[in-house]
N, C-alpha and C positions, 0 to 999 in steps of 0.2 A: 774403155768403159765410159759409159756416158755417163752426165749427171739426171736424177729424176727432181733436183730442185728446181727445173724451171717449170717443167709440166703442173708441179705440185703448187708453185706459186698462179698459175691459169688457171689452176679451181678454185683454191681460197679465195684471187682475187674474182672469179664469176660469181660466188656463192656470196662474197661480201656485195658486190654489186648487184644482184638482184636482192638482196635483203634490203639494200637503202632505197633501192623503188618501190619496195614492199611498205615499206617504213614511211615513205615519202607518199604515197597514195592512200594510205590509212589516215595522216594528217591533213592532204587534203578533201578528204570526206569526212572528214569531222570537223575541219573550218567552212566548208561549203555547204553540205548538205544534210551533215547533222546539228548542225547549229540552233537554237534555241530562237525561236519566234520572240523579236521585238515590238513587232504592233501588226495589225489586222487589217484586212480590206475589207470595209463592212459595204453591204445595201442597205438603205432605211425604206422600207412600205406603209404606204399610210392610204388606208382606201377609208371611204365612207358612203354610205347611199344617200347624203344628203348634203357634198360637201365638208369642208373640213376650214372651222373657221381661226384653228391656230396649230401649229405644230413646231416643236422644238427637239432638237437631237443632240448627241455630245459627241466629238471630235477632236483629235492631238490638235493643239494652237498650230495654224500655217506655217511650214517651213520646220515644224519638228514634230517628226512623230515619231517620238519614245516619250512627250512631254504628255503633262496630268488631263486631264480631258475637258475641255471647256463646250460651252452650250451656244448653239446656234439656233436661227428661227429662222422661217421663212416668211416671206410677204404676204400677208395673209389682205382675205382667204385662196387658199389654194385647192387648185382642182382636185379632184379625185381620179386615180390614183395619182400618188405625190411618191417620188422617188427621189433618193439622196443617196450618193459614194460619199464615204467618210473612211478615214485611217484612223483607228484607236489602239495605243497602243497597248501591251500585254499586261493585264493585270488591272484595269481601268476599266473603270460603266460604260456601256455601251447603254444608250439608254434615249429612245423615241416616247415622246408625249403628244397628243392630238387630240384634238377637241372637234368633235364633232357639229357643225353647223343646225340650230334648232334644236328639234327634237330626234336625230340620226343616229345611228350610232356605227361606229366607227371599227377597225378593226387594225394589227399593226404587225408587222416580220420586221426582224432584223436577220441578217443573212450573211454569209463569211461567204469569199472568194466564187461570187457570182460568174457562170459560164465557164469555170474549170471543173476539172473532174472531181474535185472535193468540196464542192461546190454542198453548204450547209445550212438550213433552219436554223439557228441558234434561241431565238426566242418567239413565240407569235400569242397575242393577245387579244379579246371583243371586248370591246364597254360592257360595263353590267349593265348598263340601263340607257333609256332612250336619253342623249344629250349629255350622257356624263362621258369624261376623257377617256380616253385607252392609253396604257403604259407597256410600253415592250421594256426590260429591265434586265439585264445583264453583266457582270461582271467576267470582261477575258481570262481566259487561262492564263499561266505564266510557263508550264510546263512544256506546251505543245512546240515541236521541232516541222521543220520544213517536210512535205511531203514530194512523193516521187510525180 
């Protein structure tokens, strides 16, 4: 008479072994690719029909971006259209100011993960009036998770 403890030990131990890959690939798509968005890839847009005689934007300080958002400018004046990559991280202003050159008025996007498929408007704003600033204004999510 044979024994049927070994066969019986070949499915428990299959049935435990595919349960720890099961177990092991549910963990890593929860450390990978559901993981919770740290900071953003933003675009800054700044057009004007008359020139743009100052613009400033907010950005993670270089070298950390999960840090508070600090304000950068550019060499003014700068041409029209005026474009800027910035990293801001989650929960933080995103936030472009431009001043229009004279009496022009100006217009302004800000835009998450430019040239992918999730590729987003986040904010877009015109000057009320001729020569007054335009303000794109923004506060990131904290919520949003990595997309496929």
């Amino acid at each position: 008479m044979q024994s049927k403890v070994g066969p019986v030990l070949v499915v428990v131990g299959s049935i435990l072994g595919i349960a720890l890959l099961v177990v092991g690939f549910l963990a890593l798509r929860t450390a990978i690719i559901d993981r919770p968005i740290d900071s953003y890839f933003l675009t800054y847009e700044v057009t004007s029909d008359a020139g743009v005689e100052s613009v400033v934007w907010t950005q993670a300080p270089a070298g950390d971006r999960t840090g508070a958002s600090v304000e950068q400018s550019a060499s003014v004046p700068v041409e029209s259209p005026f474009t800027t990559e910035a990293v801001v991280a989650a929960g933080q202003p995103a936030r472009v100011v431009a001043t229009p050159t004279g009496e022009g008025t100006a217009s302004c996007r800000v835009l998450k993960d430019v040239g992918r498929t999730n590729e987003a408007v986040l904010v877009e704003a015109t000057s009320a009036a001729p020569g007054a600033p335009v303000t794109c204004d923004v506060t990131l999510p904290t919520d949003g998770t990595f997309e496929k």
